[in-house]
C-alpha positions, 0 to 999 in steps of 0.5 A, a space after each residue: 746685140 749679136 745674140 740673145 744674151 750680151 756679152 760683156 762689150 754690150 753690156 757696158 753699153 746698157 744702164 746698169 739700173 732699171 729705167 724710169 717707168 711710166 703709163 707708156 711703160 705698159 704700152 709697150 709692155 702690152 705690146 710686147 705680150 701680144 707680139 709673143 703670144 702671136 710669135 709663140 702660136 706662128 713658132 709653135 705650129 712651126 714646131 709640128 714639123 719637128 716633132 719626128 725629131 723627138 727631143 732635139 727637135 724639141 729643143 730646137 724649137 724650145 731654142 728659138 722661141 726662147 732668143 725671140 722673146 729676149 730679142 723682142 723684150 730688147 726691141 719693145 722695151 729696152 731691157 737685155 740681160 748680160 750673162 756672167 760666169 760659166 754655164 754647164 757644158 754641153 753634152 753633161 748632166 747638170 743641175 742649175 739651182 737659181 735664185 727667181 726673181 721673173 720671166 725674165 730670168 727664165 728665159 735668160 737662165 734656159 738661153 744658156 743652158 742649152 740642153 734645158 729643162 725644168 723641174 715644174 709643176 704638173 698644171 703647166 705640162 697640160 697647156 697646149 703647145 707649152 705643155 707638150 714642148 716641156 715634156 719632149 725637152 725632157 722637164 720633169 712634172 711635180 705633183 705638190 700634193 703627193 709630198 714626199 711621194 713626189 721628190 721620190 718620183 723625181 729622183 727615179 726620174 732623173 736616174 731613169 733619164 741619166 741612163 739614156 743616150 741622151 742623158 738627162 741635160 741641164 735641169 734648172 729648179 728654184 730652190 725657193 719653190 716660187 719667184 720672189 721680189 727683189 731684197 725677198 729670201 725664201 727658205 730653201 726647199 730640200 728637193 735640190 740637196 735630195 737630187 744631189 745626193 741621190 745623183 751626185 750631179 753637180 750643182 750650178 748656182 745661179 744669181 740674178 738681178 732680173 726683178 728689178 727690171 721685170 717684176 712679179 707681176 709682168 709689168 711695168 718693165 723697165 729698160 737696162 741691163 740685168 744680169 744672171 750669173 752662173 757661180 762656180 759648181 758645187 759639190 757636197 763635201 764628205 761628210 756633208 749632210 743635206 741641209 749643211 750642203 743646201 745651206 751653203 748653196 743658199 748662202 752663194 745664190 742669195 749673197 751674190 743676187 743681193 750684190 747684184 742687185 746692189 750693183 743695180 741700185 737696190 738696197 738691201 731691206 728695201 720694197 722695190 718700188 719702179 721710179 715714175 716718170 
């Protein structure tokens, strides 16, 4: 594995199913969250000494504990994901719309767009170390209860941040508002056609197989390959209206994640359930 992410020479050397799951499934599992947890505190102090460096030393620290938790999950129980297609460019302004099955995805999705940031809710900014690298990465908080208000804030955000040097880089948000279990379709919300059309950004759709490997609840984790993939950008077409647009965008990311997930063994209207051993 010469990086976070497996290149299609590595991937074909990983089952492209889940694996069998078993009790030591949550041995290794639970060994895996408390290796994390140490890694992240050791990184996260790490970190201070980055913090003159504003958002690039944010993100370089973001950059690094993000390959060490997919490197650890490959080590402590056998699951790697294989990107496809191709991310947003670095040194652009982009929106990344995913579909968002785990916190496997997150990780995989955040590796490839290297300028990284998210639109999240406002409870995680106020956790320590977390909190405050979300914020220097340039993620964007959102406050549920304000509604509208909110998306309102968002975009002056977002416009705010495109007229900086730095731009406002690679903003992921999960169209569906919350993860979702494999062979689940959520309606879409409307704040990623809101942010398209207010900014004219680009949107990158994203499909994913990732729950079946890692599932809601974080355990138990089986080994294999699961795969993200990036689709070809997407822009309104003249004329376009907002919920036609999200429609469309809605139709690539929940139709390619269900061949995904085929392509792994899932069938379409089933309950995942891991096998056990």
């Amino acid at each position: 594995m010469t990086g976070p992410l497996l290149t299609a020479a590595e991937a074909a050397r990983l089952a492209p199913r889940p694996g069998r799951t078993g009790p030591f499934s949550y041995v290794r599992a639970l060994t895996y969250y408390v290796h994390i947890a140490l890694a992240t505190l050791v990184l996260g102090l790490w970190g201070l000494t980055q913090r003159s460096k504003g958002r690039k030393g944010a993100n370089r620290v973001a950059t690094s504990w993000i390959d060490y938790m997919l490197r650890a999950a490959r080590w402590h129980m056998g699951v790697a994901v294989e990107l496809r297609g191709t991310p947003p460019a670095r040194g652009t302004d982009a929106l990344i719309a995913a579909k968002h099955q785990s916190f496997l995805d997150i990780l995989a999705i955040a590796c490839a767009a290297g300028r990284r940031n998210f639109v999240m809710k406002r409870e995680i900014m106020r956790v320590p170390i977390m909190g405050w690298y979300a914020r220097e990465v340039g993620s964007i908080p959102i406050d549920r209860a304000r509604g509208r208000d909110a998306m309102g804030q968002i975009v002056s955000t977002v416009r705010a941040r495109m007229d900086t040097p730095d731009g406002l880089g690679h903003l992921i948000i999960y169209p569906e508002g919350t993860r979702t279990k494999p062979g689940e379709h959520r309606p879409y919300k409307h704040g990623i056609g809101t942010l398209h059309a207010e900014t004219g950004l680009p949107v990158w759709p994203v499909a994913v197989n990732c729950g079946l490997f890692w599932p809601k609840g974080g355990m138990p984790i089986a080994s294999g390959r699961a795969v993200i993939e990036f689709l070809p950008p997407m822009q309104a077409e003249p004329g376009e209206s907002r919920d036609a647009f999200i429609t469309r965008l809605r139709d690539a990311i929940e139709t390619r994640s269900d061949a995904l997930m085929a392509e792994a063994g899932f069938q379409a209207g089933e309950t995942h359930i891991p096998d056990t051993a």
